[in-house]
C-alpha positions as a Python dict, from the first residue, in 0.01 Angstrom:
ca = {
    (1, 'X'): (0, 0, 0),
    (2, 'X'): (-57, 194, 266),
    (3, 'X'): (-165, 129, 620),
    (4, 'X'): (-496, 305, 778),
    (5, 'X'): (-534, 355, 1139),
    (6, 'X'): (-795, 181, 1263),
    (7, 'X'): (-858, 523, 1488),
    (8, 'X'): (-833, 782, 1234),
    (9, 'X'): (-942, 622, 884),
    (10, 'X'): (-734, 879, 743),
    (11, 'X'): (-457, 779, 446),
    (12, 'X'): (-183, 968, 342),
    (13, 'X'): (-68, 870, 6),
    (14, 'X'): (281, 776, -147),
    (15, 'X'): (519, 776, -431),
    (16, 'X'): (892, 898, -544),
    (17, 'X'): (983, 837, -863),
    (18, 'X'): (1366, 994, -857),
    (19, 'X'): (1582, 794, -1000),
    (20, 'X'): (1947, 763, -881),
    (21, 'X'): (2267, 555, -937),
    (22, 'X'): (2374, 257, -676),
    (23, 'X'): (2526, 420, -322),
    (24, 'X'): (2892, 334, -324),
    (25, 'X'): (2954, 209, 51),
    (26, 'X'): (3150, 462, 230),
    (27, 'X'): (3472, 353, 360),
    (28, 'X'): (3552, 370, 762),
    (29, 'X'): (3861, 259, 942),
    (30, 'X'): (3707, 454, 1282),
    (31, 'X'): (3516, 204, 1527),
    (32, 'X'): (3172, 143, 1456),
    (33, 'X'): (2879, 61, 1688),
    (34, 'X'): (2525, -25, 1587),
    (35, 'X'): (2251, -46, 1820),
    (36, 'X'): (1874, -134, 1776),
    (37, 'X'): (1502, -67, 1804),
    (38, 'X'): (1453, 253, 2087),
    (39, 'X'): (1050, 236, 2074),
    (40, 'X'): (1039, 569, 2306),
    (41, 'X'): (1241, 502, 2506),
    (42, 'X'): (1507, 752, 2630),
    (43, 'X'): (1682, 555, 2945),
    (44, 'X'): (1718, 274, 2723),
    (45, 'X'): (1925, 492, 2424),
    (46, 'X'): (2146, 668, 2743),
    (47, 'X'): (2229, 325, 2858),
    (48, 'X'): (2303, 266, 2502),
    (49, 'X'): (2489, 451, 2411),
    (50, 'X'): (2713, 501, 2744),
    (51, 'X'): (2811, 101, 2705),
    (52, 'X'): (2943, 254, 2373),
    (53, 'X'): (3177, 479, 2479),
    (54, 'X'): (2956, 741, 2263),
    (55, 'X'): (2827, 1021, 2552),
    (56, 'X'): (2911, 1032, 2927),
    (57, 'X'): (2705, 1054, 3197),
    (58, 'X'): (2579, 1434, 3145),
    (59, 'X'): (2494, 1256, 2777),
    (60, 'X'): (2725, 1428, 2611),
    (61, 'X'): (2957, 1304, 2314),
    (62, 'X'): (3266, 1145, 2426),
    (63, 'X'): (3334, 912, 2177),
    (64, 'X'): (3582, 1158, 1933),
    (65, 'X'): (3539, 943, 1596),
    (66, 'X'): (3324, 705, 1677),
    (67, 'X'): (3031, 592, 1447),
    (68, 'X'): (2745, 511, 1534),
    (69, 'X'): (2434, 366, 1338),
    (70, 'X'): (2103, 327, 1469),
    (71, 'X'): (1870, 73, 1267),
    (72, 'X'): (1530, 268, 1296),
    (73, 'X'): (1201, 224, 1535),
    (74, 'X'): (1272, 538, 1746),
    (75, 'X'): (904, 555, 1760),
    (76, 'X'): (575, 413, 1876),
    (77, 'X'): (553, 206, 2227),
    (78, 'X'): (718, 423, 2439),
    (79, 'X'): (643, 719, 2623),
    (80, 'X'): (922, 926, 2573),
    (81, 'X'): (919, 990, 2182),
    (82, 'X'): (964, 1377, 2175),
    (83, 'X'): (1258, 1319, 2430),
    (84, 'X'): (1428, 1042, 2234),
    (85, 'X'): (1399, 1214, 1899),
    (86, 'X'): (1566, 1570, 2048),
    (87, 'X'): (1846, 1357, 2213),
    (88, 'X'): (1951, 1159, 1980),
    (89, 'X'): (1964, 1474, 1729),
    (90, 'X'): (2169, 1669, 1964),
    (91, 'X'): (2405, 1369, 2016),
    (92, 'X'): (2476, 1349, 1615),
    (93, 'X'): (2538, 1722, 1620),
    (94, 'X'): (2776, 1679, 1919),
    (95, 'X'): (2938, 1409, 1707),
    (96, 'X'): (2968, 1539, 1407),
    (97, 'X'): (3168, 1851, 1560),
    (98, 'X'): (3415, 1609, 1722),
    (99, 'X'): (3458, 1411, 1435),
    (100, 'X'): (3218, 1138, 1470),
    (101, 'X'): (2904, 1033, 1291),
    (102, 'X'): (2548, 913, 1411),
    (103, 'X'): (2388, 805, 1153),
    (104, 'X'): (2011, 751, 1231),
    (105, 'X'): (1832, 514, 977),
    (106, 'X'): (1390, 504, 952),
    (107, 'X'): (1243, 236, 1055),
    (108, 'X'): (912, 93, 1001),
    (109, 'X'): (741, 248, 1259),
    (110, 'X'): (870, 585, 1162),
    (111, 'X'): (705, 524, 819),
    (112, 'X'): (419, 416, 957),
    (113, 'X'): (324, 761, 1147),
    (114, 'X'): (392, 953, 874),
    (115, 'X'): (119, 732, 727),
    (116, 'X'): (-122, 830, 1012),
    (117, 'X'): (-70, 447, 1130),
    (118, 'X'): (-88, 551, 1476),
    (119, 'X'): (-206, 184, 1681),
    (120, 'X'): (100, 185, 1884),
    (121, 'X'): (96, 515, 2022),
    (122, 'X'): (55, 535, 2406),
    (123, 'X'): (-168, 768, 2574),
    (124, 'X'): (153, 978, 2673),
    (125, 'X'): (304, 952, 2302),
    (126, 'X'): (-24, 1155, 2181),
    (127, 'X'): (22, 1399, 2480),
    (128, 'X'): (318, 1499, 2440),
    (129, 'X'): (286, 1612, 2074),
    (130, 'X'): (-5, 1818, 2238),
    (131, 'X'): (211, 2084, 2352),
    (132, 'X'): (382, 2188, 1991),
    (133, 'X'): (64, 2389, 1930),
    (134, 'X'): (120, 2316, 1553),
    (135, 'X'): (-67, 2518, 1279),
    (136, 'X'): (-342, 2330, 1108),
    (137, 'X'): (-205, 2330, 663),
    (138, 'X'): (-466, 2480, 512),
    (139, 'X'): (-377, 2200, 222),
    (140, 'X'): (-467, 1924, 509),
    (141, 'X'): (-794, 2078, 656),
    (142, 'X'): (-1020, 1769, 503),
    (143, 'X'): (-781, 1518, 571),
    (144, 'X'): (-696, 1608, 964),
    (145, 'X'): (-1110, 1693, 1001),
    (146, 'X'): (-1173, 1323, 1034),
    (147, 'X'): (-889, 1273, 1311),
    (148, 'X'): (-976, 1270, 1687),
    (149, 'X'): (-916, 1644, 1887),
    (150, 'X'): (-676, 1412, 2152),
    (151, 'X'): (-405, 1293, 1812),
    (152, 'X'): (-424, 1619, 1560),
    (153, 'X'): (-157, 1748, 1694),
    (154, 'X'): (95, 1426, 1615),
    (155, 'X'): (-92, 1350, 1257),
    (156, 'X'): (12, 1746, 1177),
    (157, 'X'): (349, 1701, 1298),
    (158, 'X'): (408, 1370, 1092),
    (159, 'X'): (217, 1487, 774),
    (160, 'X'): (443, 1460, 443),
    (161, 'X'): (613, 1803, 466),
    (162, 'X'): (537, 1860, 827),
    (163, 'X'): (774, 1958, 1061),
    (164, 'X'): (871, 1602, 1201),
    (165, 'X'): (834, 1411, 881),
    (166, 'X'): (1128, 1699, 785),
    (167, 'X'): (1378, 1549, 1029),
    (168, 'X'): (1280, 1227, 945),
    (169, 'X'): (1374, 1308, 565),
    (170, 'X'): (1713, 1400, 654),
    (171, 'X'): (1802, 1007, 746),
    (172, 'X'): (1838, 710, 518),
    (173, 'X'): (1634, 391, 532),
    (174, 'X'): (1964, 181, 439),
    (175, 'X'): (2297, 257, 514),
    (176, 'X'): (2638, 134, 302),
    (177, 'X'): (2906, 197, 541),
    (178, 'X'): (3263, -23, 511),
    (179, 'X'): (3199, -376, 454),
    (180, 'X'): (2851, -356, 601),
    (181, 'X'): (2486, -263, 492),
    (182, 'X'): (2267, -181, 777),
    (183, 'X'): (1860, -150, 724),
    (184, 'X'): (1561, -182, 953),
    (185, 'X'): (1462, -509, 811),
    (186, 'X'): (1643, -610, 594),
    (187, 'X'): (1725, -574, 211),
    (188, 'X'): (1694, -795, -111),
    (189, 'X'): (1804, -856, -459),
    (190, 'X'): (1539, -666, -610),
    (191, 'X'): (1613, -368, -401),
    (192, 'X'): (1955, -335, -482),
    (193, 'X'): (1873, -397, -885),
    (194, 'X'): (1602, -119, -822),
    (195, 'X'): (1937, 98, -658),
    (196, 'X'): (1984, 203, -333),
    (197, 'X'): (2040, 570, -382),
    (198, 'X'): (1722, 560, -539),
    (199, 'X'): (1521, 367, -265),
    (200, 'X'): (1666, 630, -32),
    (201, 'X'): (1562, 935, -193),
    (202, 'X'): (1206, 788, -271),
    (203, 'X'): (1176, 748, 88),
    (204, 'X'): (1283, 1117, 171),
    (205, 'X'): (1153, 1330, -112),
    (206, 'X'): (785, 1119, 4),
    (207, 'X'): (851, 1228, 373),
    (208, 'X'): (933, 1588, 208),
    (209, 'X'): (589, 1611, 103),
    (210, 'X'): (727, 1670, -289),
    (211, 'X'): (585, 1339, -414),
    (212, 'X'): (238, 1187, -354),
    (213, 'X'): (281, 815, -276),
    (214, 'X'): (600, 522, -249),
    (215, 'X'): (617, 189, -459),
    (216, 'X'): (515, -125, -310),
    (217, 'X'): (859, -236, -339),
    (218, 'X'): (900, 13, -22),
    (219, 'X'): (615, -58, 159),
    (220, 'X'): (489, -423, 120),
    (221, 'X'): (584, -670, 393),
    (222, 'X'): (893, -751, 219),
    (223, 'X'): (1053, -382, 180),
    (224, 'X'): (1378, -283, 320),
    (225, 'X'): (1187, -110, 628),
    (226, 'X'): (901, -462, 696),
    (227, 'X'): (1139, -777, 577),
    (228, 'X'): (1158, -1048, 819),
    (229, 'X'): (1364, -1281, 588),
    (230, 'X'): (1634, -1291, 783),
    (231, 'X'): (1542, -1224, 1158),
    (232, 'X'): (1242, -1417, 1250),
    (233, 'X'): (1372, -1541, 1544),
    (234, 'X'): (1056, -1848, 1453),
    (235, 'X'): (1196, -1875, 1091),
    (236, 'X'): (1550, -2024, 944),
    (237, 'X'): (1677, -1665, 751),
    (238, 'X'): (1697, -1671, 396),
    (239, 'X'): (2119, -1749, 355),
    (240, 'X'): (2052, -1774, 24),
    (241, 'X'): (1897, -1448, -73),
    (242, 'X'): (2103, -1309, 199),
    (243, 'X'): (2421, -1384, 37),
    (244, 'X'): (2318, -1273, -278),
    (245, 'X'): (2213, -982, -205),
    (246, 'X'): (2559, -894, -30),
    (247, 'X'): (2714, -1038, -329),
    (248, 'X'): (2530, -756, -536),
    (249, 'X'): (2636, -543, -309),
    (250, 'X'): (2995, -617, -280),
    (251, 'X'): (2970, -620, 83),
    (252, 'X'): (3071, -863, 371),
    (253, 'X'): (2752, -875, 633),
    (254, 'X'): (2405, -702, 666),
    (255, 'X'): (2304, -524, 1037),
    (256, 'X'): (1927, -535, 1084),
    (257, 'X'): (1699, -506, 1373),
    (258, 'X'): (1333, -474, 1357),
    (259, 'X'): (1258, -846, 1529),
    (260, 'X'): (1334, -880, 1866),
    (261, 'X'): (1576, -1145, 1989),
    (262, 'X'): (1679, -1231, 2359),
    (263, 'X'): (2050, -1112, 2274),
    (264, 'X'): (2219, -1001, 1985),
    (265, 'X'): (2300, -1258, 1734),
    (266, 'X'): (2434, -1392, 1390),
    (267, 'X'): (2324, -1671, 1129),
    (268, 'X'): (2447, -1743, 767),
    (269, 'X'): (2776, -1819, 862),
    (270, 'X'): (2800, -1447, 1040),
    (271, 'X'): (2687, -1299, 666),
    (272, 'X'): (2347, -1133, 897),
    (273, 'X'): (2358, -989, 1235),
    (274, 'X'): (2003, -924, 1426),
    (275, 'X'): (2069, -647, 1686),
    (276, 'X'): (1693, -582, 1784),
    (277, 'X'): (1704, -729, 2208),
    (278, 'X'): (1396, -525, 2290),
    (279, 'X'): (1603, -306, 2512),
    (280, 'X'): (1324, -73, 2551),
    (281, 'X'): (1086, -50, 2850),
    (282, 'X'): (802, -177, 2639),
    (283, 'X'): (945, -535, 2580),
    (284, 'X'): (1235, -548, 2900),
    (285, 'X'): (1485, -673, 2707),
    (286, 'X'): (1879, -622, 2788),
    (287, 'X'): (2088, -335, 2667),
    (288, 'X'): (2312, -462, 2391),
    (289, 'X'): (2506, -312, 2104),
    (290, 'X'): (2729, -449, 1818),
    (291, 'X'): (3081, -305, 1774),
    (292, 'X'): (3204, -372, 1424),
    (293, 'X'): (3607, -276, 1498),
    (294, 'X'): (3850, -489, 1452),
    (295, 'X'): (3894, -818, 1274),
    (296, 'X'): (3547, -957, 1425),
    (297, 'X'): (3207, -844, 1526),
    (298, 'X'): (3172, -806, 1916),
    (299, 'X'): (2892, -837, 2163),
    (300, 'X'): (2899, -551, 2426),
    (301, 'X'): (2648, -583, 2696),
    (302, 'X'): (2588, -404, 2984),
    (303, 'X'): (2639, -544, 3339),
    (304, 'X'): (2425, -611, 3588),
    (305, 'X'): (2495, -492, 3990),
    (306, 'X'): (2518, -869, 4036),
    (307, 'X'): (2815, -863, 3770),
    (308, 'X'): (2945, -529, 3871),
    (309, 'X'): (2993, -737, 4210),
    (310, 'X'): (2674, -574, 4381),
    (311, 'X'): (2529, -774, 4667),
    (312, 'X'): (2206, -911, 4523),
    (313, 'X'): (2038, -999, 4817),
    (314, 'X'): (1701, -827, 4896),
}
C-alpha cells in the first residue's frame, strides 16, 4: 500500500508484474566493503568511504578492485541529498573504470519519495531540488496541482519516470554477491520463493514509470526495503527465518542496515550483520563499515584525534 504525505495528499500508484528467474549470486574473490544508511549526508559517505580505502582525499577512487555495496537510505534527513546522490554516482563510475564496483542498493526512504512520502525532508532537502528548474509532465499536471509551490520541484524529479526516479531504477533493492545477500531491511522466505530477479525488476520497471503500482509483498512493513526482523536493536532477530531464508538462498550471511545500532554488529551465530550506526549528521552516530575479505567479517572504524594520539584537552 502506499504511503501519503501528510503535506501533499498526493499518491503515486504501484505495480510490476515481470516475471524473472532467481539471481544467481555473483561470485567475488576482490575485497568487499559494505557501509550503511547516508540520510544526506555527504561528510559522512567521504569519511566512509576514505576508512575504506575506496577514494582519497580529493574523493577520488583509489581502491583499484575494490567493491563496495551501499545498503540504501541515501535520502531524507539530511541536507545534502543532491550532493550525496552526484558523488556517490561519480565514485561508481570512477570505479568501474579501474576495475571496481559500487553497487548502490534502494532503500526505503528512496521508495518512499518516489511515492511523494516526503515527512523527512528538511527545509534545505526541498531547496535544493528548487534549482533543477524541472518541466512540469503534462501527464502529471492534476496530480502535482495539489502539491505545495516550495516541494514541486522534488515530487517532479522523483515522479515514476522522472529524471531522479531514472537513476534510482538503475540500482537493485537486493544484492547476491559471493556468499552474501545484502538488502535494506532485510529479506524472507517468501521473497526468495516469489524470486529475486523478479522483486528487482518490479522495483525498477515501477520507478521507470512503465508499470502503475508494486505488490504488497514490496511495500508492506515486512518487504525487503521495511523488514525489521532481524535488526531491531529492541527485538531478538528472527534466526529462524533468517537461516532459512539463506538456506533458500544458498548463501552464508545477510548485510542489512535500515535500524540504527551504536556500532556495527552480528546475531544468529554471525548468519546477519546490521551495519546501520547512524553515521549521518542527523542521528551522530560513528563512522563504521564492514569489510567482508578474508576468512572473517571485520569491523573498521574510524579513529578519533584522541586515538590518533591528539591531545584532547580543551
Amino acid at each position: 500500500m502506499n504511503r501519503l504525505f501528510a503535506f501533499f495528499a498526493f499518491v503515486i500508484p504501484t505495480f510490476l508484474s515481470a516475471c524473472a528467474p532467481l539471481q544467481q549470486s555473483q561470485a567475488t574473490s576482490q575485497r568487499l566493503v559494505a557501509l550503511g544508511d547516508l540520510h544526506g549526508d555527504l561528510d559522512a559517505a567521504r569519511r566512509a568511504l576514505r576508512l575504506a580505502g575506496a577514494i582519497d582525499a580529493q574523493d577520488h577512487w583509489i581502491g583499484g578492485s575494490l567493491v563496495v555495496v551501499q545498503t540504501g537510505d541515501q535520502l531524507d534527513r539530511g541536507d545534502q541529498e543532491l550532493e550525496l546522490l552526484d558523488f556517490l554516482d561519480q565514485v561508481a563510475t570512477e570505479a568501474e573504470k579501474a576495475g571496481g564496483k559500487m553497487h548502490l542498493l534502494n532503500g526505503n526512504h528512496e521508495i518512499m519519495n518516489v511515492q511523494g512520502d516526503f515527512r523527512y525532508v528538511s527545509p534545505a532537502g526541498f531547496q535544493s531540488f528548487d534549482k533543477l528548474k524541472l518541466p512540469e509532465p503534462p501527464s502529471a499536471r492534476a496530480l502535482l496541482s495539489k502539491v505545495p509551490a516550495f516541494a514541486k520541484q522534488r515530487a517532479i524529479a522523483f515522479l515514476p519516470g522522472g529524471p531522479y526516479s531514472l537513476r534510482l531504477a538503475t540500482r537493485k533493492s537486493v544484492l547476491l554477491l559471493g556468499d552474501t545477500v545484502f538488502v535494506h531491511g532485510g529479506v524472507s522466505p517468501q521473497h526468495v520463493d516469489y524470486g529475486i530477479d523478479k522483486l528487482n525488476g518490479d522495483y525498477q520497471n515501477w520507478l521507470k514509470g512503465t508499470v502503475p503500482n508494486l505488490p504488497a509483498l514490496l511495500t508492506n512493513d515486512q518487504s525487503p526495503i521495511w523488514s525489521r526482523v532481524y535488526s531491531d536493536p529492541g527485538l531478538t532477530p528472527d534466526c529462524t527465518q533468517l537461516k532459512q531464508t539463506l538456506d533458500k538462498l544458498g548463501l552464508k550471511r545477510m548485510v542489512v542496515g535500515h535500524s540504527v545500532h551504536p556500532k556495527v554488529n552480528s546475531a544468529c551465530e554471525g548468519q546477519i550483520w546490521r551495519i546501520d550506526v547512524g553515521m549521518a549528521r542527523a542521528y551522530g552516530g560513528p563512522v563504521q563499515v564492514l569489510e567482508l575479505s578474508g576468512h572473517e567479517p571485520k569491523v573498521l572504524e574510524e579513529k578519533t584525534p584522541a586515538q590518533n594520539g591528539a591531545s584532547s584537552a580543551p
